[in-house]
C-alpha positions in Angstrom: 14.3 3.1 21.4 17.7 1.7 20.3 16.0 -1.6 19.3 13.3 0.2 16.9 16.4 2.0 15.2 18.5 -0.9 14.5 15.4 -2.7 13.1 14.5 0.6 11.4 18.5 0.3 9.5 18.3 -3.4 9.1 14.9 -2.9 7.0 16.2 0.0 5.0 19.0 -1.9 4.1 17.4 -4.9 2.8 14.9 -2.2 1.2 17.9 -0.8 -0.5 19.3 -4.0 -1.5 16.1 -5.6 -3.0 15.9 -2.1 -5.2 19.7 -2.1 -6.1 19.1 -5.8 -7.4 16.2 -5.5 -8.9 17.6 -2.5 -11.3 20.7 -4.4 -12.6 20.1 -7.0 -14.8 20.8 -10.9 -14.4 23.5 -13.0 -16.3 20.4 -14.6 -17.8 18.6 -11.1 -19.1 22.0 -10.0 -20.8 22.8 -13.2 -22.4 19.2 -13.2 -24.2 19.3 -9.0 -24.8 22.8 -9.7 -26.6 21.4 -12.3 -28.9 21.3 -11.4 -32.9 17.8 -10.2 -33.8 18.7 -7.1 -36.0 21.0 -6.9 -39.7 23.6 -4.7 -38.1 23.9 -7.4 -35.4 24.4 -10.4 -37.9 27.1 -8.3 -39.4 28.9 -7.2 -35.9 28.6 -11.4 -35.0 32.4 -12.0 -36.0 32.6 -15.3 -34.3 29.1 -16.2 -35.7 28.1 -17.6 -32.4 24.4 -16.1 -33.0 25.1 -13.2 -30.0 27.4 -9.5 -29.7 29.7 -9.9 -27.4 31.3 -6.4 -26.1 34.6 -6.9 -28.1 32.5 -7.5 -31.7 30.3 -4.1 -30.3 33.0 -2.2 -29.6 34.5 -3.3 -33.1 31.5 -2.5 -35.2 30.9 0.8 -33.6 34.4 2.0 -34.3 34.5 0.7 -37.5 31.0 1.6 -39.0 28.8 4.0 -37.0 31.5 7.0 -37.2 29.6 10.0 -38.1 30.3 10.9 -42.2 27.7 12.9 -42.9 25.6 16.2 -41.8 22.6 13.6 -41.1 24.3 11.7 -38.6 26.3 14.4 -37.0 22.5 15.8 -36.3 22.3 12.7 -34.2 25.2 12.8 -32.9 24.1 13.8 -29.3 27.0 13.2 -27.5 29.0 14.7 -29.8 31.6 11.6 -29.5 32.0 11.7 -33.5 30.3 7.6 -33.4 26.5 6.9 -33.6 25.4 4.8 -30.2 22.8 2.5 -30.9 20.5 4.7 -29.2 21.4 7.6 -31.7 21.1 5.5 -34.6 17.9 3.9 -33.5 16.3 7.2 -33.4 18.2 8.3 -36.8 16.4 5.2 -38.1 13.0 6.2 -36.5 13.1 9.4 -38.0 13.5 8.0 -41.4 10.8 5.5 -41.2 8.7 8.2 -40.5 9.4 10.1 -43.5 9.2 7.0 -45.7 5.8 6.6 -44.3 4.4 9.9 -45.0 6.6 10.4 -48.8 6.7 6.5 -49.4 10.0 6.9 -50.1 13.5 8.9 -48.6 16.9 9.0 -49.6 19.6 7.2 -48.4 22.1 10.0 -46.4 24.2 7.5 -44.5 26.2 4.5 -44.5 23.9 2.8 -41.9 20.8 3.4 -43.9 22.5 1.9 -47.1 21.8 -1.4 -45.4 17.7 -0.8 -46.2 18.3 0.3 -49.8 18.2 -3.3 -51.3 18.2 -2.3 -55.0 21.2 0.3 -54.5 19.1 3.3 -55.8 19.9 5.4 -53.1 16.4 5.8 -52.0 14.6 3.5 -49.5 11.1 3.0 -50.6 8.0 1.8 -48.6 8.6 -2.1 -49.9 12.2 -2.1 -48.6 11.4 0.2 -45.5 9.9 -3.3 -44.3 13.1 -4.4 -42.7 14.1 -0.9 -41.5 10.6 -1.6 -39.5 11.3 -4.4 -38.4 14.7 -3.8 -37.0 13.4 -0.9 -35.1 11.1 -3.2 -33.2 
């Protein structure tokens, strides 16, 4: 009996440990997640070395997704007064969708200024091409 329940706690325990593991990423997975692939990211690269480190993150965040406007603050989910990625992303989202259905929407942030390429204040469904692509 005592022998089936330390083999019964050794396996949980390597059970536990393979599952802990396997939900944190490796070294590798965060190195290649980090690299530049989107505009805001290209800006946020001080050092230009192609990836955002936590420092340049931190930096950009604090310095250009404080929430300005009613728009944002709508995103604003945590209520922290700066847009996370995750809140702009879906900010973003929601504006592509309207530009899809109008074929055109007006610019009501700082962050979405970055789409409007002829400085009209409206994105339309040519220049909505990059807000696509960066939400991919």
């Amino acid at each position: 009996m005592r022998i089936k329940t330390i083999l019964l706690a050794a396996f949980l325990f390597c059970v536990s440990t393979v599952l802990a593991l396997a939900q944190h990423p490796t070294r590798a997975q965060i190195h290649e997640r980090s690299k530049v692939d989107t505009k805001w990211e290209a800006k946020a690269d001080a050092n230009h070395d192609g990836r955002v480190d936590k420092v340049e993150a931190h930096q950009w965040k604090r310095h250009h997704n404080k929430v300005n406007t009613s728009v944002e603050k709508k995103y604003d989910a945590n209520a922290n007064g700066y847009l996370e990625p995750q809140e702009a992303r879906e900010m973003l989202k929601d504006k592509y969708t309207v530009i899809k259905t109008h074929g055109n929407a007006k610019v009501d942030s700082a962050l979405e200024q970055e789409y409007d390429k002829n400085h009209d204040g409206v994105i339309d469904a040519k220049e909505a091409e990059d807000l696509q692509k960066a939400l991919q």
